[in-house]
Structure formats: C-alpha cells, structure tokens
C-alpha positions as a Markdown table, in Angstrom:
| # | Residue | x | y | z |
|---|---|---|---|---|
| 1 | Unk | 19.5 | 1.8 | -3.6 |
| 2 | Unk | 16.5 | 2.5 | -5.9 |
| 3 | Unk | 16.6 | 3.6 | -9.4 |
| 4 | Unk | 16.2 | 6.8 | -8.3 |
| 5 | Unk | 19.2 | 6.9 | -6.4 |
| 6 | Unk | 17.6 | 6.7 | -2.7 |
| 7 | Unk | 18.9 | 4.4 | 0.2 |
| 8 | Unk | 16.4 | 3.6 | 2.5 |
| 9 | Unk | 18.3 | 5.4 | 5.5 |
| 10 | Unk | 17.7 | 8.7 | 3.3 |
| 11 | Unk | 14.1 | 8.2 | 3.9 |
| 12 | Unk | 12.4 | 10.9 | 6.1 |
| 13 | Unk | 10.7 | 9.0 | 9.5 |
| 14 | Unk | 10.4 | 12.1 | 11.2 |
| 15 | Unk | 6.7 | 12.6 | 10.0 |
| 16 | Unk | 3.8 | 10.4 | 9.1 |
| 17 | Unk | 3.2 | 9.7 | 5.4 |
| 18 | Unk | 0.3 | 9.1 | 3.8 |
| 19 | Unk | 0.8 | 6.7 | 1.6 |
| 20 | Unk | 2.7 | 4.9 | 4.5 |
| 21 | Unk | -0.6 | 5.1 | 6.4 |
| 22 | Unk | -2.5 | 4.2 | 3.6 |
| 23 | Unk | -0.3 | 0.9 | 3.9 |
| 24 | Unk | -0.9 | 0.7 | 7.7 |
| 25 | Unk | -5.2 | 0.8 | 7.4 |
| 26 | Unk | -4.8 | -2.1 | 4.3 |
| 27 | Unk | -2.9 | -4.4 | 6.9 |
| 28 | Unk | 0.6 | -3.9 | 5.3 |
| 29 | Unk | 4.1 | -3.5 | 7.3 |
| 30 | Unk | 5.7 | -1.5 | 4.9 |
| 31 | Unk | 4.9 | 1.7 | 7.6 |
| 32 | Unk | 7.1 | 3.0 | 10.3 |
| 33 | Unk | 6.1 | 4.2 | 13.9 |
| 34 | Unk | 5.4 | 7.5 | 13.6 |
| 35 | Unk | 3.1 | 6.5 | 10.5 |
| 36 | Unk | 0.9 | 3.9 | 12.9 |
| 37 | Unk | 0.4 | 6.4 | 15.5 |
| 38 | Unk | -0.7 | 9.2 | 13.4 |
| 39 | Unk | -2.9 | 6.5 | 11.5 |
| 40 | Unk | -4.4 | 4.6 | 15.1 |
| 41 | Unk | -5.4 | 8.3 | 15.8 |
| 42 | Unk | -7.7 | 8.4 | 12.4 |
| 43 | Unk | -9.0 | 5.2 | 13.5 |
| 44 | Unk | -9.7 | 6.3 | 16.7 |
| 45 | Unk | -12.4 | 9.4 | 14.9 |
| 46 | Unk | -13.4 | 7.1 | 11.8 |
| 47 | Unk | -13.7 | 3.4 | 13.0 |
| 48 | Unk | -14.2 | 2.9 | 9.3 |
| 49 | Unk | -10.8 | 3.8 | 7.4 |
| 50 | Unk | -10.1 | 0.7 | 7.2 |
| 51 | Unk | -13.0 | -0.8 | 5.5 |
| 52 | Unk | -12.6 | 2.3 | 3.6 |
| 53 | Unk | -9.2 | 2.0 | 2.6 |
| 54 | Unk | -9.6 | -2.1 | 1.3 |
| 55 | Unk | -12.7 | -1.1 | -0.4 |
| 56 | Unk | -11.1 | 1.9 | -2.2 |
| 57 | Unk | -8.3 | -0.4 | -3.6 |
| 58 | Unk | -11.0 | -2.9 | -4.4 |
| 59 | Unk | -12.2 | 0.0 | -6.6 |
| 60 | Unk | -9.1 | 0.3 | -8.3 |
| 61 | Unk | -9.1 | -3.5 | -8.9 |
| 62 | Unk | -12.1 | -3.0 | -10.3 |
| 63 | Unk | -11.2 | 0.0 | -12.9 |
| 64 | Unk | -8.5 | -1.3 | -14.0 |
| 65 | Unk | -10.1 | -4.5 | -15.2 |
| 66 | Unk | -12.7 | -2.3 | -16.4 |
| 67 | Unk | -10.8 | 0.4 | -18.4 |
| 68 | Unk | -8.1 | -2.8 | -19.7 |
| 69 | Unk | -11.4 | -4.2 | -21.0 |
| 70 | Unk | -12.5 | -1.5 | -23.0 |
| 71 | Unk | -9.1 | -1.7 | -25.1 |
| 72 | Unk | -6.9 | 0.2 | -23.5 |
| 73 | Unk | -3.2 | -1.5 | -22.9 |
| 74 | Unk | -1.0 | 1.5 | -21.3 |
| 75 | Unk | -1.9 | 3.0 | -17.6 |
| 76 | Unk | -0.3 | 5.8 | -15.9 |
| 77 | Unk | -0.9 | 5.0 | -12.0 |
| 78 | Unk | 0.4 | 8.0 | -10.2 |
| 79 | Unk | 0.1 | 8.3 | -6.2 |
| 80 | Unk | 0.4 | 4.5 | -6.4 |
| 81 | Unk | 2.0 | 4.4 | -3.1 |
| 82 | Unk | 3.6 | 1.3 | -0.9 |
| 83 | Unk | 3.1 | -1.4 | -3.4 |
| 84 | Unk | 0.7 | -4.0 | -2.2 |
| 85 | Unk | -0.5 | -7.0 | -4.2 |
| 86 | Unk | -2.3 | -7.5 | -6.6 |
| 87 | Unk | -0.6 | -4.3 | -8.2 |
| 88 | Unk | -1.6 | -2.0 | -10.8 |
| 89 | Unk | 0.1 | -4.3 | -13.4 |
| 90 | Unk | -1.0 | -7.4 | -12.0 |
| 91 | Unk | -4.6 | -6.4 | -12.5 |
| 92 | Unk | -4.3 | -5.1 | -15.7 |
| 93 | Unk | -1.9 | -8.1 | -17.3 |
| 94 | Unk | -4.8 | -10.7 | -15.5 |
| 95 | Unk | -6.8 | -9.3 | -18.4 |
| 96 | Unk | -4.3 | -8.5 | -20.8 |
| 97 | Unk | -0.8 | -9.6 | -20.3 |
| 98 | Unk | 0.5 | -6.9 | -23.0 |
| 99 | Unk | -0.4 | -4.1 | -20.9 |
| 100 | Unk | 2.1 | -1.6 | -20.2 |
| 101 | Unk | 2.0 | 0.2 | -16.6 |
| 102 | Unk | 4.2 | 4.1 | -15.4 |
| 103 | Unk | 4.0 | 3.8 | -11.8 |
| 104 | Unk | 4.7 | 7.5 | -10.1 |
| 105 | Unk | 4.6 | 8.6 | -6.4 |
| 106 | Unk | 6.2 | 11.4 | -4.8 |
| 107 | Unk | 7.6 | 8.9 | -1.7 |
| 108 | Unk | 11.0 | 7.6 | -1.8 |
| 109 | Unk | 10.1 | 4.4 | 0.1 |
| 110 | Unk | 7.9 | 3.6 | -3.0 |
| 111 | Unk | 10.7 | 3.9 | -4.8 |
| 112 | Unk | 13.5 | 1.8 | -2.7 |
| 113 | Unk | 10.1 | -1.1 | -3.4 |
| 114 | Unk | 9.5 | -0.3 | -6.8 |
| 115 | Unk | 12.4 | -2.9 | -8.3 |
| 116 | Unk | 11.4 | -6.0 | -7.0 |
| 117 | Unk | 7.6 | -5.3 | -6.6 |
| 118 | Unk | 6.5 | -2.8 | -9.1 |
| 119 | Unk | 9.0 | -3.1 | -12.1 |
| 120 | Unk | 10.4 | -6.9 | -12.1 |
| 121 | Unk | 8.5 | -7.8 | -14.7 |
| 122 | Unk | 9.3 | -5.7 | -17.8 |
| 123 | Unk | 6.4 | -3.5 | -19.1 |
| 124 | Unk | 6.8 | -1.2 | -16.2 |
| 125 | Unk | 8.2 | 1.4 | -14.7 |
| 126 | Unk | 8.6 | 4.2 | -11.8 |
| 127 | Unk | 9.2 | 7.8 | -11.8 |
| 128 | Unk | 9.2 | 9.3 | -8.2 |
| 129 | Unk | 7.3 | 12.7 | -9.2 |
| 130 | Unk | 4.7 | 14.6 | -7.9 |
| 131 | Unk | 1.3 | 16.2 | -9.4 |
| 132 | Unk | 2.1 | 19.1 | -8.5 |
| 133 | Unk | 4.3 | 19.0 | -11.2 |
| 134 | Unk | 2.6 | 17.4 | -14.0 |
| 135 | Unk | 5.2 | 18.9 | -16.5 |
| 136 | Unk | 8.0 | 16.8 | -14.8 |
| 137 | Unk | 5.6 | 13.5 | -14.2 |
| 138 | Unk | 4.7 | 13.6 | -18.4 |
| 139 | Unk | 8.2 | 14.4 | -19.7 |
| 140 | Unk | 9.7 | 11.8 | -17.2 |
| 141 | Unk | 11.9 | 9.1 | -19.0 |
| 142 | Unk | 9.7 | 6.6 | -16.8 |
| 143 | Unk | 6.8 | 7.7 | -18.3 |
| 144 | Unk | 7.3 | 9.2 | -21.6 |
| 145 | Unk | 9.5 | 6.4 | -22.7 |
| 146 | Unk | 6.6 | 3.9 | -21.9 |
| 147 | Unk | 3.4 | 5.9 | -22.9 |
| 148 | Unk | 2.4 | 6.8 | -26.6 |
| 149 | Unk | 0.0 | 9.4 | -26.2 |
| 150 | Unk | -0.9 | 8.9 | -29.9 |
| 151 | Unk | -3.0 | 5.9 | -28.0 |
| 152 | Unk | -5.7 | 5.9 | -25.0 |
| 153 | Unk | -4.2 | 5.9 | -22.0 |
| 154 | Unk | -5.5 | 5.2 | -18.6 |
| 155 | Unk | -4.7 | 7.8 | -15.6 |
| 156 | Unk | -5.1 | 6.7 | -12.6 |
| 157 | Unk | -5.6 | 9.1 | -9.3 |
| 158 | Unk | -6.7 | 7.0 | -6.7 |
| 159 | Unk | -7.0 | 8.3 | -3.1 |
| 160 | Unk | -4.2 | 11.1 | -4.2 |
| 161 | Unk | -6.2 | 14.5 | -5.0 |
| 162 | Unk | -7.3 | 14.9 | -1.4 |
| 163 | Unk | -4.0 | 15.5 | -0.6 |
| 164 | Unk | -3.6 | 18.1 | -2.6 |
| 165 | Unk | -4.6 | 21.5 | -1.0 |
| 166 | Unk | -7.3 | 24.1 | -3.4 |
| 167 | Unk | -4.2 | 26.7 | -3.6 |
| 168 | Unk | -2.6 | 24.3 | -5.6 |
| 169 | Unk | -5.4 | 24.0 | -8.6 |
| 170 | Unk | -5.9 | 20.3 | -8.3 |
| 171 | Unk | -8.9 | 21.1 | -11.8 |
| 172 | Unk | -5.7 | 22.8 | -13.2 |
| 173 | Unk | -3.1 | 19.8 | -12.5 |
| 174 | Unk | -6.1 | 17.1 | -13.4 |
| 175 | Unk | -6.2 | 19.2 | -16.8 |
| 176 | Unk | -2.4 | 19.4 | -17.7 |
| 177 | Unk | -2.3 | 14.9 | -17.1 |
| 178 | Unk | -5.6 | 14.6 | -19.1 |
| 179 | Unk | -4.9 | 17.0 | -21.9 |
| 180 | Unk | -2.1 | 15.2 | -23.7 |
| 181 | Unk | -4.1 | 11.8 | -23.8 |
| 182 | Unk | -5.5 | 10.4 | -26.7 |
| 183 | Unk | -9.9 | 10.8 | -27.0 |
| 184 | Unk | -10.9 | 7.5 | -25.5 |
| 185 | Unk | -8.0 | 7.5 | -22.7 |
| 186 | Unk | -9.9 | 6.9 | -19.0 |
| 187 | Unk | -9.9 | 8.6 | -15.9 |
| 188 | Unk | -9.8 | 6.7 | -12.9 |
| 189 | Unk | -10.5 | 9.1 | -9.8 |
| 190 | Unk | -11.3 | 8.0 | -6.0 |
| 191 | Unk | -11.5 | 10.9 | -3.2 |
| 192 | Unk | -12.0 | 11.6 | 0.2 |
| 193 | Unk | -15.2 | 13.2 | 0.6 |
| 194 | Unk | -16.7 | 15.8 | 4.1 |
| 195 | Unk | -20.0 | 15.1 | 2.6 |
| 196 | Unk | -20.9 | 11.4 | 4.8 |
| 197 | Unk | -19.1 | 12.4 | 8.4 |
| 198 | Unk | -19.4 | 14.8 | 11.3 |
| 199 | Unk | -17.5 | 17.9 | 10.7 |
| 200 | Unk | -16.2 | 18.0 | 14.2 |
| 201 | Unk | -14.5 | 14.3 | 13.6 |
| 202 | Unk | -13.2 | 15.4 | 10.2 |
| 203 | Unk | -11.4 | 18.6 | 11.5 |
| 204 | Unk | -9.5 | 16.3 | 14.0 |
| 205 | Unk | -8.5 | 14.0 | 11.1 |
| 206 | Unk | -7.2 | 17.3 | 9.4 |
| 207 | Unk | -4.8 | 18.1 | 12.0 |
| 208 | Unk | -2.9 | 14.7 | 12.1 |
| 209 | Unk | -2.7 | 15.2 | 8.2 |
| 210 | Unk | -1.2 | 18.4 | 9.2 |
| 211 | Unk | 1.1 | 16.7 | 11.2 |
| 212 | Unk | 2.1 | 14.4 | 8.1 |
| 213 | Unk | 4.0 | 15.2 | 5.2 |
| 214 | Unk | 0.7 | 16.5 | 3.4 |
| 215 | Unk | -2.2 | 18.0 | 4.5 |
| 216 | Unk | -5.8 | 16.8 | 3.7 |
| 217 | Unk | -9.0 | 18.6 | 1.5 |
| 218 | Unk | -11.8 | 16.7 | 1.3 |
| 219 | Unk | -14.6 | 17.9 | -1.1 |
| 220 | Unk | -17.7 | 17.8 | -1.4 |
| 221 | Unk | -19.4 | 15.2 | -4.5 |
| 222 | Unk | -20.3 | 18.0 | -6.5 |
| 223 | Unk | -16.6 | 19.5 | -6.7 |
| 224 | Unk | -15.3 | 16.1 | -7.2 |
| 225 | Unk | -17.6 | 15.3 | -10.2 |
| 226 | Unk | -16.1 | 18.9 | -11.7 |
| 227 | Unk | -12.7 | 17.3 | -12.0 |
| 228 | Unk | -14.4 | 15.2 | -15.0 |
| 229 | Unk | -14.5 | 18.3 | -17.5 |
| 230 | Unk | -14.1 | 16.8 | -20.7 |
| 231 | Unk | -14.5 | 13.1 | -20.0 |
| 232 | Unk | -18.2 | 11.1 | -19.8 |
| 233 | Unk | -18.6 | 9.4 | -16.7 |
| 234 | Unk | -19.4 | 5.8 | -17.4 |
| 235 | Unk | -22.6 | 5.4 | -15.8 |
| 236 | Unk | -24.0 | 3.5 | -14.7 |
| 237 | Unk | -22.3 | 3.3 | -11.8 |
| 238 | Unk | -21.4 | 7.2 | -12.2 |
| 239 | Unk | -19.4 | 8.6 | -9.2 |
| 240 | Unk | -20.6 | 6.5 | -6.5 |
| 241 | Unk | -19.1 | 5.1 | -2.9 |
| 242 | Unk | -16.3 | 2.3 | -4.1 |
| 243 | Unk | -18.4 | -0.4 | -2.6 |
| 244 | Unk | -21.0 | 0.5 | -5.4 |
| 245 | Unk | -19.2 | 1.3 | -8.3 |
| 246 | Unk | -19.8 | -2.6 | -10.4 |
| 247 | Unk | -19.4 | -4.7 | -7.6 |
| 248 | Unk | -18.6 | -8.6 | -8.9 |
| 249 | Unk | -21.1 | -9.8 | -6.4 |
| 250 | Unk | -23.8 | -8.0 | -4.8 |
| 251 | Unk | -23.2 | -5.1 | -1.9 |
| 252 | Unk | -24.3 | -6.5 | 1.6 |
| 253 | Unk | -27.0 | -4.3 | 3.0 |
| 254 | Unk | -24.5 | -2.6 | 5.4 |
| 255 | Unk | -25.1 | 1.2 | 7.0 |
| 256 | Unk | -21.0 | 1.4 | 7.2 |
| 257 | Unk | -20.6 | 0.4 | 3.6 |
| 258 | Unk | -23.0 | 3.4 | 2.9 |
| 259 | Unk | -21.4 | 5.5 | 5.3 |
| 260 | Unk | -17.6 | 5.4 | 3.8 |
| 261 | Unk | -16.4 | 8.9 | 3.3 |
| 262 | Unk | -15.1 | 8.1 | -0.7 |
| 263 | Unk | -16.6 | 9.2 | -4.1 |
| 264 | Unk | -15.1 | 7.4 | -7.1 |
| 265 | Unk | -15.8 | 7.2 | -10.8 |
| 266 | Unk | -14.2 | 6.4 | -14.2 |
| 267 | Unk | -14.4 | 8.7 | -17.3 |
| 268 | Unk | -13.5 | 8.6 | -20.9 |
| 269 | Unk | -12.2 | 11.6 | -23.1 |
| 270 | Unk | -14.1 | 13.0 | -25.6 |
C-alpha cells in the first residue's frame, strides 16, 4: 500500500500507460502487457523511440545538474513517472546533497514505487496529482510542505505536456505552476515534436495513444518555445534536440540523433 492509499491490484491494466511505456522504451520492467504491445507498435512506426526516450532522460540528467548548479536547491519534478535510476534526487543531491525534490505523477503505480525508490531518503516526496490540476499539485501537502516559493525553484516537465491535449490550455496550466515561483526559479521542458517525422507515421502513433490512458499532441518548435513566456531560454544551447542540449562529450555525427522527434530547453524567470 502506497502513501496514497493504492494497492497494486487497484491499478488499472486494462489500458496502456504512458508512463508505463515510457518505462518499456528505457529497458525497465516496471510495464505490464498491454503497455509492451501498445509500445512494440510505436516501435514498429518510429525505430527510434528508444534512442529517443534514453536520450530524453539523459536531458533531464543533464538539467538537473545544470539548474542545481546555478543555485537552486528545491525541484518540483512532475510527470516523473516509473522511477528509474539515477532519479531526479539522485542527480540533483550528486551535486548538492541538500537538495530537496516533490515528485508528482498522475499514475498510481508511481505511487505504490515512490517509498522505496523515490522517497527513502528524506528530502523528498510524492503527490499523485495531475497538471491538469495545478491548483491541487501546488497546494498538495507533498509539495507545499516541501517547497518555499519565497526561493527559486526548479519545475520540471519532461516528456509530460504532449500528453496533454490543446483543449486543455497546456500555456494556461504551464502559467498557473510557473507563476507562484520565485524570479530565478527554472523551467525544465522536453516535448514531442511533428516537426522531424512523416505525418502519416505520426497519425498511427496517435491512435495507440488513443488507445492509452492519454492521448498524444505533438507540436510544432515554434508552439513549444511559446510555453517559455516569461522565462529566458539559456542559450546557448536554446531549445534544441536533447542529444544537443550541453552534451558532456561531443554528439557523434549520427542522422538518427538529428532525426529524434524531441525539442527541449531550460528557462529562468524573470
């Protein structure tokens, strides 16, 4: 039983997950069946997901080491999904060991893993929410009890606002996280992107989303750049593919690595 009060037989196999496929294209076993055939059928159309998916993470690595260095010792990770080490906190505590970390996803499996992998350590904590309802993520106990917004925060939304659908205002939700941080806080975004694959391809991916417990948007570069209203990009590397954004050693000359259908970028509040 989880903090949240879910067993594990409570959780919902009927339907692929995301985050549970997310876990399936990194090599994990955290996933169940239904999650490895809807994600073998992504494979099938983009041969690259899974290069993708590690590089994306490796992005997030990345960030956090980045955004930890600049100062900042509290990070709100939501969308963190099936926890897979190194962690969030990990990461961050490899560069500062003070650092605080709210870990939030809207998947009960995360959850039932978030005591002995996410949380064990002190410093941390998990608050199953959503971003739909940012409201209820910021004035969760998990969260609010661990943040002091009177100090720069990170957020990080890695590989979570292409599963949020237009209708749902994902520049409107981005705003109601970012506006209660302290000038200086960070902005850690990665998203799927239609801009680097064939349409037809991506329109079959969109249906086994469909299938899922959420459905996919990908954007196009320009739209995703918009969600950085009010925060400088730090650029160089500015909003780039995640094998570019300050690599540690230099990017092998690779057409995949340049074909990988992510945008990501960090940004600092004004």
């Amino acid at each position: 039983m989880s903090e949240e009060g879910f067993a594990a037989e409570q959780i919902d196999t009927s339907r692929a997950h995301p985050a549970r496929m997310y876990d399936y294209y990194l090599g994990g076993q955290d996933n169940y069946e239904v999650d490895r055939v809807a994600a073998e059928r992504v494979v099938e159309l983009l041969p690259d997901i899974h290069m993708a998916a590690r590089e994306n993470r490796s992005f997030m690595h990345r960030a956090t080491k980045t955004v930890v260095g600049r100062g900042i010792r509290q990070i709100i990770d939501v969308g963190t999904g099936i926890p897979t080490s190194p962690n969030t906190h990990e990461v961050a505590r490899s560069i500062a060991p003070d650092v605080r970390v709210a870990y939030v996803d809207n998947d009960p499996i995360v959850s039932t893993y978030a005591g002995a992998k996410l949380i064990n350590d002190g410093n941390a904590a998990f608050a199953l929410g959503d971003l739909r309802d940012p409201k209820a993520v910021l004035e969760h106990p998990a969260v609010c009890d661990l943040i002091d917004f009177e100090q720069p925060a990170a957020l990080l939304l890695v590989a979570i606002l292409h599963f949020i659908e237009d209708a749902a205002d994902p520049a409107g939700l981005i705003r109601a996280m970012t506006e209660p941080l302290a000038p200086g806080s960070c902005l850690v975004i990665s998203h799927g992107t239609r801009d680097l694959h064939p349409p037809e391809r991506l329109a079959e991916v969109g249906k086994v989303y469909s299938g899922s417990t959420s459905t996919l948007t990908l954007r196009p570069r320009e739209q995703i750049l918009s969600f950085f209203e009010g925060f400088d990009i730090i650029d160089p590397p500015g909003l780039v593919q995640p094998p570019f954004w300050a690599p540690e050693a230099p990017v092998p000359d690779d057409p995949m690595l340049r074909g990988l259908g992510f945008y990501c970028a960090v940004g600092v509040k004004r």
